[in-house]
Each structure stands twice: as structure tokens, then as C-alpha cells.
N, C-alpha and C positions, 0 to 999 in steps of 0.2 A: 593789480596789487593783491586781488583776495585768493586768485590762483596761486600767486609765489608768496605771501604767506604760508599758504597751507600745504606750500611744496617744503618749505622751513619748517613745518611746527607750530608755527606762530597763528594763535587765537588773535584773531582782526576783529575789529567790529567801529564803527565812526560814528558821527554824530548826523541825525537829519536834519535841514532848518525847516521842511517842509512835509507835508504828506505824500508828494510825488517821492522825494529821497525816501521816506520807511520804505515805500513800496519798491523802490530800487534795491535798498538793502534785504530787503524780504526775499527778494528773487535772489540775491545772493548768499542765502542764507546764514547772513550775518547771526552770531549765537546770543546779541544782547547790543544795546539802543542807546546809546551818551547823549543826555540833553544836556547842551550851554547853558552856561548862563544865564544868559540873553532870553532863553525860550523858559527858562523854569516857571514863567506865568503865564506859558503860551497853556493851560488846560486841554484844551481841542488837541492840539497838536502829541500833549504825552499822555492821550486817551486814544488816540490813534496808533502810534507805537507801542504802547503796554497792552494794546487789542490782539496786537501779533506772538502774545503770548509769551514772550520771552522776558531775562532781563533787565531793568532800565537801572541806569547810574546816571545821576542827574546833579550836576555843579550847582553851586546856592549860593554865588557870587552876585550880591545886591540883594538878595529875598533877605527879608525880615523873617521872624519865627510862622507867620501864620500861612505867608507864603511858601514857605518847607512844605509846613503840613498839608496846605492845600494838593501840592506836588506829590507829594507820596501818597496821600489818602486817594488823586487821581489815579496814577499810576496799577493801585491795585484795585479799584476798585474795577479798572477797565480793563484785567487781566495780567498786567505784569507779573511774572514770575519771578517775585523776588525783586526790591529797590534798595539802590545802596544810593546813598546821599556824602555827596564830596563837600566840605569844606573849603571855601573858595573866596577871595580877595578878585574882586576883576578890576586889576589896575598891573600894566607891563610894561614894567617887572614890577613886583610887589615887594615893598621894602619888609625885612625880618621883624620891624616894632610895627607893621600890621598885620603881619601871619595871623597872629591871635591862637594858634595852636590849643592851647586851654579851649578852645570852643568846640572841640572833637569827643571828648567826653560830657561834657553838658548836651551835644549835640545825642549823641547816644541816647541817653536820658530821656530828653525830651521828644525824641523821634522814634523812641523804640523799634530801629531797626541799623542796617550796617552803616558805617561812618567811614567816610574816606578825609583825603586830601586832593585837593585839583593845588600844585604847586606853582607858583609863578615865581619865586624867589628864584634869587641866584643858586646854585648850589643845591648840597641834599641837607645842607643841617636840618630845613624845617622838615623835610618829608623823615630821616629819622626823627627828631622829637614828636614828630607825627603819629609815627607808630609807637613810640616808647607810648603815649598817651592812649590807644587804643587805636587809632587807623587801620581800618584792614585795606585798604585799596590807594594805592598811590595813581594821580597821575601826571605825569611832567612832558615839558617839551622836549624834544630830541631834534639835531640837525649833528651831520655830518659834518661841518667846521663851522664855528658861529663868524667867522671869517665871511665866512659868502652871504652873511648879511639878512636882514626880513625882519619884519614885524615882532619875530617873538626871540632871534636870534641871541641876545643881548640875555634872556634865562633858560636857555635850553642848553642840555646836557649834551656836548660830546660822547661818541660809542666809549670810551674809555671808563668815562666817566659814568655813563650809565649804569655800565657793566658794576662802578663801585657803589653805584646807589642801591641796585638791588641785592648787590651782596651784605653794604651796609642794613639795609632795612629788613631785611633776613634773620643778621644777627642780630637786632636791638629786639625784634620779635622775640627769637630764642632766648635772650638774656632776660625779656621778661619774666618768665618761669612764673613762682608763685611766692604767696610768704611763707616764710617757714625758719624757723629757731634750731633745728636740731645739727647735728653733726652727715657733713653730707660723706657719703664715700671719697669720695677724691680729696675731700680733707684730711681722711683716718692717718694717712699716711706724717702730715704735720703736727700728729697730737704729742709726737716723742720729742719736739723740739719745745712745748711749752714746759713749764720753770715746777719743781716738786721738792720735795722735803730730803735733802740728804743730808748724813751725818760726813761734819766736816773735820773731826776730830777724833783722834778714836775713844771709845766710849766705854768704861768695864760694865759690868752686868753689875746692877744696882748702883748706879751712878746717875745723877739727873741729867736728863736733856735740859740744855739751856741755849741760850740766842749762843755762848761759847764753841758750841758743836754740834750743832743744827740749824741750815739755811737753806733757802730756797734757791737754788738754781736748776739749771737745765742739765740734763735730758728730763723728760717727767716720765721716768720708773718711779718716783716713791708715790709717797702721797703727795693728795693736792696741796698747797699753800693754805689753802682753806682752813686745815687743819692744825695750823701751827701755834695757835693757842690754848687747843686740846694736849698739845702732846708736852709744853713745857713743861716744865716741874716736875712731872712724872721719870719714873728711873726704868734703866735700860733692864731688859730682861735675860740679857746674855753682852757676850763683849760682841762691840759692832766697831768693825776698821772707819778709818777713813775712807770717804769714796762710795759708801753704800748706802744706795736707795732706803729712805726710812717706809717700814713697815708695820701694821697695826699688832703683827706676832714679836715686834721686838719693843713696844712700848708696853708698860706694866699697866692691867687692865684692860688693856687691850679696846678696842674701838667703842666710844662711849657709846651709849643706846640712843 
């Protein structure tokens, strides 16, 4: 399997239950070490893997908080390069109102290092809100038809579907982005479609602007809306048609300070 992986492209690496498996995987030069569950209290055991210097991503499905810590504080203390800690429900399949997704950023926090997801739900919605919440590492089950049946069959993702998990979980990354208030370029293009000051009547040059022949609609060449109770009252400084963007060179006075 780790020959035709690497005959694909495909970055391989599995879980040990024992120190005979690290040493298996070692000779195989697996590039990083998946603890279950099951073992995140095994100590010995991800002291012995994180020895091999690479690595570890370790599921926290039943660890309470001090059992995390105890698990990553081994992990590095005995060399590992690098722990990422999964997020994890061990019950399969795992119903969406025990995801608890919200525990992926707390888990951050409190762990100060990287946070994943170990998925067992149906489906990708939890592993996207997953990431939407900060998850950098998904992991899910995969079989080739859940039709042929097993253990974990019933929440693992067909290749089709895979394929939409990772591309979903891609994009909800990307859409993260950051905060920000300003005008982004790929908007510039819809600023002519918001609502500005035109005169809707025609206007002689000293004649007052009034709600009669000044409103707000679209295209926005004039002024903003914003402005439309600066410029009442005040009278026009030349003749303005119908149909034209109002401007601060044709109201008298011209744009308050």
C-alpha cells in the first residue's frame, strides 16, 4: 500500500496500536504517526512514536481536557515534530448534535497548537463547519461503495464524494479570508449600480433644488444620497436638464466644508 501510494502522489501514513507497528512504520518511512483514540492515554506508547521524530496527529475521542494536555505535552516532550490534535466523538456513526464542532476553537486555545477534526458523522457538513471554525486537518472514512458493508461503512464517504469534501473544505477555507469593511476590487465594478442624486426635472439656474426635482435613484454618477439634505433649499447654479447626475459645481455654495 505505501509503494502504490507513493507510486500516486499520495502522502500515506496509519495509526500504530503498538510499538512493534511504530517500528513497522519506521522502516517504512512513514512521514508522521495517527494515534486513536483508544491510545491517547496510552503515554508509553506516543513517547515511543514521537521518539521517531516526526509528526503525531492524535484523536481525543473520550480524553477529557487534562488528557489532551497530557498527550501533546508527551508527544513533544519525547520528540515529535510537530502535534496536531483531532477533534473527535468515538461513537459510529456520530450523530450532528454530538459533533460539538464549537470545541475546535476552544480546543485551539486551550492547547495552543493545531486542531483538526476525526469525522464520524454522516456527510461533510460537520468537517466543513469544521473548518469554517478553524480546523486545519480533516479526517474521514472512505470505502469504495458503503454497499459492501463494515464497521465504519454506514459514515464513510464514497470517492465521489470525497472528492466534494475536499473541494468543499478548500473553499470554506478560502472564504474565510479576513475581516474587513472596505470596498473590495471585484465590487468596484457594482458601485454604478447603487442609488445618487439626480435631477429629475429640469432646473433654471437659480431655482431651488427641492424633493420636486431631485431624487435618489440609480445609476450612482451623482452624489451620494447622503447628501440630499445639504443640497435642498439651495438653488441651481446654471440650467440642469432632466436626467443629470447632480453635482457639487451645480449646487450654489458648492460642497459644505
Amino acid at each position: 500500500i505505501f509503494a502504490r501510494a507513493r507510486e500516486r502522489g499520495v502522502t500515506i501514513f496509519s495509526s500504530p496500536f503498538d510499538e512493534t507497528a511504530v517500528d513497522l512504520l519506521a522502516g517504512l518511512d512513514a512521514p508522521a504517526y495517527k494515534i486513536a483514540s483508544f491510545e491517547a492515554v496510552d503515554l508509553p506508547l506516543i513517547r515511543y512514536a514521537a521518539a521517531k521524530g516526526k509528526p503525531l496527529i492524535i484523536s481525543t475521542g473520550m480524553a477529557n481536557e487534562a488528557e489532551m494536555i497530557a498527550a501533546r505535552d508527551a508527544a513533544l516532550s519525547a520528540g515529535a515534530q510537530g502535534v496536531v490534535m483531532l477533534h473527535c466523538v468515538s461513537s459510529y456513526p456520530a450523530t450532528f448534535g454530538d459533533a460539538n464542532v464549537r470545541t475546535i476553537p476552544d480546543m485551539a486555545q486551550r492547547l495552543s497548537t493545531v486542531i483538526g477534526l476525526s469525522d464520524h458523522t454522516p456527510g461533510s457538513a460537520a468537517s466543513v463547519a469544521a473548518v469554517a471554525l478553524g480546523a486545519c486537518v480533516i479526517e474521514k472514512h472512505f470505502t469504495l461503495a458503503r454497499a459492501d458493508g463494515g464497521p465504519d461503512a454506514a459514515f464513510s464517504l464514497e470517492p465521489a464524494e470525497f472528492t466534494a469534501l475536499v473541494r468543499d473544505c478548500k473553499d470554506a477555507w478560502s472564504a474565510l479570508g479576513r475581516a474587513h469593511y472596505d470596498i473590495l476590487g471585484s465590487e468596484r465594478g457594482s458601485l454604478l449600480f447603487r442609488r445618487s442624486l439626480y435631477v429629475t426635472a429640469d432646473v433654471k439656474a437659480g431655482e431651488p433644488l427641492s424633493r420636486a426635482n431631485v431624487r435618489s435613484i440609480r445609476p450612482g454618477n451623482g452624489l451620494a444620497p447622503v447628501h440630499l439634505d445639504a443640497v435642498l433649499g439651495r438653488t441651481a447654479t446654471r440650467d440642469i436638464a432632466r436626467g443629470e447626475p447632480l453635482a457639487w459645481d451645480m449646487v450654489a455654495g458648492g460642497q459644505p466644508a
